[in-house]
N, C-alpha and C positions, 0 to 999 in steps of 0.2 A: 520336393522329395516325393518321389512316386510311394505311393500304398504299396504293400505285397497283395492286395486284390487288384489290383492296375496292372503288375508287372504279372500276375497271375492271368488274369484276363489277357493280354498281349501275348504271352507264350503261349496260349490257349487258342488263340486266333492264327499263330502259323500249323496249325495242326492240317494236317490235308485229310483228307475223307476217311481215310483207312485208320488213323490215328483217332480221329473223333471216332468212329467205332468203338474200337480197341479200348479206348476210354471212357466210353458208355457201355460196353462188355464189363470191363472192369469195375464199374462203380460197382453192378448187382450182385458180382462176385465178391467184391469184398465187405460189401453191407449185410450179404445175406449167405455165408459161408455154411456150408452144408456136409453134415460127418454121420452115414450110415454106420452101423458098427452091429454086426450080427449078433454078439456077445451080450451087450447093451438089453439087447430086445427080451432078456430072460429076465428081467427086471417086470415084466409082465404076470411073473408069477407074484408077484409083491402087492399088486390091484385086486380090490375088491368087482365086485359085480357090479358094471355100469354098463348105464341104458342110456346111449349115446341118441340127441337130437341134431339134426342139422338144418340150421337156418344159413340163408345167402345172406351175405353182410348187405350187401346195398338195396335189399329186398325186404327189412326185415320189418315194416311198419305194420304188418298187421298178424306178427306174432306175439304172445302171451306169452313171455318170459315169466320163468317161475320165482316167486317169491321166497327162495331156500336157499341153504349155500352149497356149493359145488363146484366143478373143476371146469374149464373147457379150453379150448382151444381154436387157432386160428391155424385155418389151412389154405390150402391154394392149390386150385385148381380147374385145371384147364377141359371145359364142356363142348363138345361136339361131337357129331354121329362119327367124324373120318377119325375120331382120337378114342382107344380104349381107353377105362377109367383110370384117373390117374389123381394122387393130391400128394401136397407137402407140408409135414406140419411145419408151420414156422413161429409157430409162439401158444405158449401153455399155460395157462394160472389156473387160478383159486377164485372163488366167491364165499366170502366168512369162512370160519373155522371155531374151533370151539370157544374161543375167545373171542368171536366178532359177530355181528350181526347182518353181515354185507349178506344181499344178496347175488343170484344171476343176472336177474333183472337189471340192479343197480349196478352192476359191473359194465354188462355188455354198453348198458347208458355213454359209462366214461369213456368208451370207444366211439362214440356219436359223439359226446362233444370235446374237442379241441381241449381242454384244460384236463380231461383225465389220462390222455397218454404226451400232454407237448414236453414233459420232460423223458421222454423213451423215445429218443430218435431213430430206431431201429422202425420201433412200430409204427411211429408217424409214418415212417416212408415205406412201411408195409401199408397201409392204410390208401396211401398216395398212390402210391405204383402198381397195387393189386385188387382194390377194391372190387371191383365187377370180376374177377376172378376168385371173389373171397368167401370163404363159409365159417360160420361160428359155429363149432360143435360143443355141444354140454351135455352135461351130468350132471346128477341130482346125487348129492354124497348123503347119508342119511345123518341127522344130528347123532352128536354124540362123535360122530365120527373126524376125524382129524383132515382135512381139504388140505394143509400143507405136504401131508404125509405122500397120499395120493397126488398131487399137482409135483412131488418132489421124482416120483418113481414116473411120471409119464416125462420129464423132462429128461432125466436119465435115457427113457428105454427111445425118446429120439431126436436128442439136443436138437433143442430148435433153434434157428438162428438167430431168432429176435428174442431169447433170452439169457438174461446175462447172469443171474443166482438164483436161480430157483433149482440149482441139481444141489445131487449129495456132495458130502466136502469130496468124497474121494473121486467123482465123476468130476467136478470144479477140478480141483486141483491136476487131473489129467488133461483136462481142456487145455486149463492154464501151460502147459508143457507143448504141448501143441499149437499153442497160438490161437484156438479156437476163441476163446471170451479174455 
C-alpha cells in the first residue's frame, strides 16, 4: 500500500515548471494571508504612547533587551537603496502583563530557541522563510498597565498573519467569516 506522502510526492513530481511555481506562489499565500482594512487602523486611537525600538532579528546578539513587559512585533522587510521603505507586520505579542512576570528579553529569547515558537507553525515558517529580512519591534508598556490590552488593539489595527487569537472577539469573529484565521 502506497502512503498518501508517496502518492503525494509522485503527483508532485509530474508538475512541470509553471506548476511548481504556482505551488511555491501558493504556499506563501496561503501561510501568510494578508487583510489591510482602513477602518481597523482607528483602533490606533485605543494605544497608549509607545516608544517603538527596532532590532534585525538575525542581528540581534549584541543588543540589551529590556528586562520589563511589553508589546512587539515581527515585521518584514525588504532593505535596499532601489526599494522605498517598506515593512509588514506579520505577528504581534505581549511580554508579561499584570499577572505575569515575562519579560522582552525572555520573550524575543523563545524566538531564538526552537522550543519557544515549534508549536506555532505559522511563525516557525516566518522564522524560516524571512529571517534576514526580519526585525523585532518593541515597546516598553509601563507596569500596571495591561500588555494584553494593548498587544489585543495592535493585532486588530493590522491582522497579522501569523496570529491566530490575539484580536478582539469581534475582529476574531469577523476573520472567522472571512476565512482569514
Amino acid at each position: 500500500m502506497v502512503s498518501i506522502y508517496e502518492a503525494l510526492d509522485e503527483g508532485m513530481a509530474s508538475f512541470d515548471e509553471n506548476e511548481k511555481r504556482e505551488a511555491y506562489l501558493g504556499f506563501f499565500k496561503n501561510t501568510f494571508p494578508f487583510l489591510l482594512c482602513p477602518a481597523l487602523f482607528k483602533r490606533n486611537d485605543d494605544l497608549p504612547s509607545l516608544n517603538w525600538v527596532r532590532v534585525k532579528y538575525d542581528d540581534h546578539a549584541g543588543h540589551d533587551f529590556p528586562e520589563q513587559q511589553g508589546v512587539y512585533m515581527f515585521m518584514v522587510s525588504v532593505e535596499s537603496q532601489k526599494l522605498p521603505m517598506n515593512s509588514y507586520v506579520m505577528y504581534v505579542g505581549k511580554a508579561g502583563d499584570t499577572d505575569s512576570s515575562n519579560t522582552i528579553a525572555k520573550r524575543f529569547m523563545d524566538y531564538v530557541n526552537v522550543s519557544g515558537y515549534k508549536k506555532r507553525p505559522k511563525v516557525k515558517k516566518l522564522l524560516k522563510y524571512f529571517s534576514e529580512h526580519l526585525f523585532y519591534y518593541y515597546s516598553v508598556v509601563p507596569d500596571g498597565d495591561a500588555t494584553s490590552v494593548v498587544e489585543r488593539a495592535l493585532a486588530d489595527i493590522f491582522v497579522p498573519p501569523c496570529c491566530q487569537m490575539d484580536f478582539s472577539g469581534e475582529v476574531r469573529s469577523l476573520l472567522r467569516r472571512v476565512r482569514i484565521i
